[in-house]
C-alpha positions in Angstrom: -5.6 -3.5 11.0 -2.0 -4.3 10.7 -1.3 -1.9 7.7 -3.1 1.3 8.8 -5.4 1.1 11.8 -7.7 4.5 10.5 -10.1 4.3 8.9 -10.4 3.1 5.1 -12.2 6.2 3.1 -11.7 5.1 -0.7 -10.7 2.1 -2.7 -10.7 2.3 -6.6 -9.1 -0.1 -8.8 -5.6 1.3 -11.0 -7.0 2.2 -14.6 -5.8 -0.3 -16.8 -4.9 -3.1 -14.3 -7.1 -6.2 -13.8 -5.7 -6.7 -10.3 -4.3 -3.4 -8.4 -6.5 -1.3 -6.3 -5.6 2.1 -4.0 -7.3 2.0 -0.7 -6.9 5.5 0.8 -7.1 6.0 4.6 -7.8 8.9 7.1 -4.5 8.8 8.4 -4.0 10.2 4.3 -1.8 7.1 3.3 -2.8 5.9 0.4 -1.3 1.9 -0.2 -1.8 0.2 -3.3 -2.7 -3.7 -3.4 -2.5 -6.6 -5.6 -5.9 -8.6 -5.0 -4.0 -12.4 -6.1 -1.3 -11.6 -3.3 -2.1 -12.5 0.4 -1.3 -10.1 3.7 1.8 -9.6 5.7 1.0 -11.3 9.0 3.2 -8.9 11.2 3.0 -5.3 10.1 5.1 -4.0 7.3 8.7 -1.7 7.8 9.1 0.4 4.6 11.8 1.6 3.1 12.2 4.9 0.6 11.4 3.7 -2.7 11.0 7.2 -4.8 10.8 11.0 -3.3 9.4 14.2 -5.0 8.5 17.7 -4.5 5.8 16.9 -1.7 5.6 13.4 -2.1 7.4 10.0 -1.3 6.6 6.5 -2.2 7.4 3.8 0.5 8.0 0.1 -0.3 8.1 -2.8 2.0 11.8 -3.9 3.2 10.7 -8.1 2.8 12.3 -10.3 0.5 8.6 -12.1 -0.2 5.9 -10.1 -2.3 2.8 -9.1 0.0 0.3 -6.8 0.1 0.4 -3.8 0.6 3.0 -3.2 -2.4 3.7 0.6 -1.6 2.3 3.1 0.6 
């Protein structure tokens, strides 16, 4: 609940990854996880990682690795 409080409405695992999944929201956020990394326990601030033509990628502004990795 601290990473998107809609609903989840899809999770599928990255093609070709053993341990990265997409969980896609109502809110349409889509944040992608790494299953052997634990959750932030306060919510996340993200920063601009990567914009395109109707699309920008968001990564978290902490030093530490935690999940969610991008959103």
């Amino acid at each position: 609940r601290l990473i998107d409080k809609t609903r989840v409405t899809c999770i599928k695992w990255v093609p070709g990854s053993s341990n990265l999944f997409v969980s896609a929201h109502a809110s349409g956020q889509l944040y992608v996880y790494n299953e052997e990394l634990t959750c932030a326990a306060a919510p996340p601030h993200y920063q601009l990682f990567k914009q395109g033509d109707g699309y920008s990628i968001h990564t978290c502004r902490t030093k530490s690795t935690r999940n969610p990795l991008y959103r």
